[in-house]
C-alpha positions, 0 to 999 in steps of 0.5 A, a space after each residue: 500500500 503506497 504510504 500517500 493512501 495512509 495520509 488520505 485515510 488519515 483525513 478521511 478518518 478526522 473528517 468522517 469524526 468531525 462530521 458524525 461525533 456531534 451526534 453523542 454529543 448533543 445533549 452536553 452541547 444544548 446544555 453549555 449553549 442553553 439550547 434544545 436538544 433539536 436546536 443542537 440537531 441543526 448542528 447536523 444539518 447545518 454540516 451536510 448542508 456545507 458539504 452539499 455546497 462545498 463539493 462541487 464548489 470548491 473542487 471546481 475552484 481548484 480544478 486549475 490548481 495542483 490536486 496535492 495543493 488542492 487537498 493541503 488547502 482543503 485540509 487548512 479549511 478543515 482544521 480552522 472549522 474545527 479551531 472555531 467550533 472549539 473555541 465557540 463562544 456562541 453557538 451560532 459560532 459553533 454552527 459557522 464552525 461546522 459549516 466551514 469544517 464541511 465545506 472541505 468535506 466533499 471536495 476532500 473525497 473527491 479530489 482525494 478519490 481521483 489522487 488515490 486512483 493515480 496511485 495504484 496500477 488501473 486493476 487495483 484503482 476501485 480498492 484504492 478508493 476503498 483504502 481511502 474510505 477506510 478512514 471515515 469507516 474507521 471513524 465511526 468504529 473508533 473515532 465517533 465512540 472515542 470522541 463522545 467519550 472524551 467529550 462527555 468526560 473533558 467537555 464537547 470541545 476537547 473532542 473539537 481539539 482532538 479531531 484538530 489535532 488529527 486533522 494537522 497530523 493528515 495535513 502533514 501527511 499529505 505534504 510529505 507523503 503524497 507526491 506532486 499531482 498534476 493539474 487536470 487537463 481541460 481547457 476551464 470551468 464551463 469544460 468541467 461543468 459539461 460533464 453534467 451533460 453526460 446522462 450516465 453522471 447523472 444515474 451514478 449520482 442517483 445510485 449514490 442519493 439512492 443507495 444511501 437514502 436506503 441506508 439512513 432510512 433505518 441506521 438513523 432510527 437504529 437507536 430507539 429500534 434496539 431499545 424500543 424493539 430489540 430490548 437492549 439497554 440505552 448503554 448497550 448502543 454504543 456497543 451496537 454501534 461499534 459492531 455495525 462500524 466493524 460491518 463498515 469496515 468489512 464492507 467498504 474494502 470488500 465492495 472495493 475488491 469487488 468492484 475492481 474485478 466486476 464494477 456493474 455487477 457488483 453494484 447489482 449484487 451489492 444493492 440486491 443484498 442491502 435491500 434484502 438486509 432491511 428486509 429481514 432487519 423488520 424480523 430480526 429487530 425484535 431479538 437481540 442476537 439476530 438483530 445483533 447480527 442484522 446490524 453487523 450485515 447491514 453495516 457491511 452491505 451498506 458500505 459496500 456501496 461506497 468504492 464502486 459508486 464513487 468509482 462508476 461516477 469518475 469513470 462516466 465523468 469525461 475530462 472531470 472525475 475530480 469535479 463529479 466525484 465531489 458531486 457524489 459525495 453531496 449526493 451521500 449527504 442528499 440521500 442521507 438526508 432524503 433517507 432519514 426523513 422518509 424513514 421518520 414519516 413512518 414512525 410519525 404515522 405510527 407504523 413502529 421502530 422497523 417500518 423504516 427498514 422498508 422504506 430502506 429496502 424500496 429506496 435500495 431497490 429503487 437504487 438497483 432499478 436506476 443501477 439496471 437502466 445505467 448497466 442498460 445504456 452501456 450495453 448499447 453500441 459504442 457509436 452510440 454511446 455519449 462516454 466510454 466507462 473510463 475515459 474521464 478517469 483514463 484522461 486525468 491519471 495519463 
């Protein structure tokens, strides 16, 4: 493994922290600011909402300048963020904090995924991917848990400290251990923006928001699903939740090792198999081993999806998979979102804890239709076709 991935996973894991431990560390935020617990929720929002802005933005705005120099000042980004959220006297300070944090979010992934491509010979390009996302899927086995802990002991700030400190130890990373990246051929922004033209970039995109809407759809409402339906403890989540970070780990590497000897394929066995998950965790949620179980599978399964979706949407983005691949990661945020508000109608109405397992699955088999008709398209005659599968990546790493 070239040393320069273990940099970008290093990012990727003090970024996927920040983004995910203000969860167990609401209630000691509401109170410092004299807030409500939904208040402090927004904090939530309010980050996926500057990564949806941040992606494509500030990719496209470093779409001139050198990927390694893009990815140290995406970093510089990240760490200020996190400085001003510790050191927040107000909690609309904390919110500008989060959102600036954010703002280097997608475009990190994006222009990272496109760097840790060029990194590792074309049949090994998808586990690459992989090996970066390890870093957000290891955050949410070790780093949101030990976070939330050292924040409920030392105060929700020194979790801010520590996840900057993290970020100057990625940073150093980078600027010693990936080497000199080019600057991305194309003739200027308006080039780069007419990848969007591209139908199949569009589908990719739709897979993602898809795809992860089906996952958000139940893993928001994990929680009161284990304790209301389940019968654990309250204090047994966070144990749960570790086991379903393991599944995360396992998955992501597995659908990376997949996607490099079969990339549509997988994608339909993979979106198959997450709808299938859901499907059983409506049965299985109402014992604690098979639920157990279920959680470590749906885990797996979900992420699973990460390294080929992101690599399918770089391979359709002719002359700009840096720009489309930061587009992708906005739309894990929209499906996030999009997901666990679908998934709340459901309780709302009163149809239980686990009726958002089935709004998972019919948003995963939505997901799989959309991954069917894109797989369709390319069976069509290459005079046809408006991209080959991996011109945009081919053209950026020659």
């Amino acid at each position: 493994m070239p040393a320069a991935l273990l940099a970008l996973a290093i990012g990727a894991f003090g970024i996927g922290t920040t983004e995910f431990v203000i969860m167990g560390l609401l209630p000691e935020v509401a109170t410092d600011f004299g807030v409500s617990i939904p208040s402090a929720g927004l904090l939530i929002s309010g980050y996926a909402l500057g990564v949806v802005v941040g992606a494509p933005l500030l990719t496209a705005i470093g779409s001139k300048v050198s990927r390694k120099t893009v990815l140290i000042a995406l970093m510089g980004v990240f760490i200020v963020g996190n400085v001003l959220s510790a050191l927040a006297p107000t909690y609309g300070v904390l919110m500008t904090g989060r959102i600036v944090a954010a703002l280097s979010h997608g475009a990190f992934f994006g222009v990272g995924s496109v760097v840790a491509a060029s990194l590792v010979p074309k049949a090994k390009q998808a586990s690459a991917i992989a090996m970066m996302f390890t870093g957000l899927t290891v955050a949410n086995v070790l780093g949101v848990p030990g976070g939330t802990a050292l924040g409920q002991h030392f105060g929700w700030r020194s979790t801010f400290w520590a996840v900057t400190a993290l970020g100057v130890v990625g940073l150093l990373g980078i600027v010693f251990l990936v080497p000199r990246q080019g600057v991305a051929e194309g003739p200027g922004l308006r080039s780069e923006l007419a990848v969007f033209k591209n139908v199949q970039v569009w589908l990719a995109l739709a897979m993602t928001a898809l795809g992860f809407a089906g996952v958000f759809a139940s893993f928001t409402y994990i929680a009161p699903m284990m304790t209301e339906v389940a019968g654990f403890s309250a204090g047994a989540v966070t144990w749960l939740l570790v086991l379903f970070g393991g599944g995360l780990v396992v998955g992501n590497l597995l659908g990376g090792k997949a996607a490099d000897r079969s990339l549509m394929p997988s994608l339909y066995l993979i979106l198959t198999l997450l709808a299938a998950v859901l499907v059983v965790f409506v049965f299985t949620a109402h014992g604690k081993v098979l639920s157990a179980v279920t959680i470590a599978a749906f885990g797996a399964a979900g992420f699973a999806t990460v390294a080929p979706l992101q690599k399918r949407v770089m391979d359709k983005a002719k002359g700009a998979p840096a720009l489309a691949s930061a587009a992708n990661i906005a739309a894990f945020n929209l499906g996030n979102a999009a997901g666990a508000y679908l998934g709340g109608l459901t309780i709302e109405h009163g149809l239980g804890y686990t009726a958002p397992n089935w709004v998972g699955a019919a948003l995963a088999v939505s997901g799989l239709a959309v991954a069917l008709l894109s797989g369709l398209l390319d069976s069509r005659p290459k005079s046809v076709r408006q991209v080959e599968p991996s011109d945009g990546l081919e053209r950026l790493l020659r």
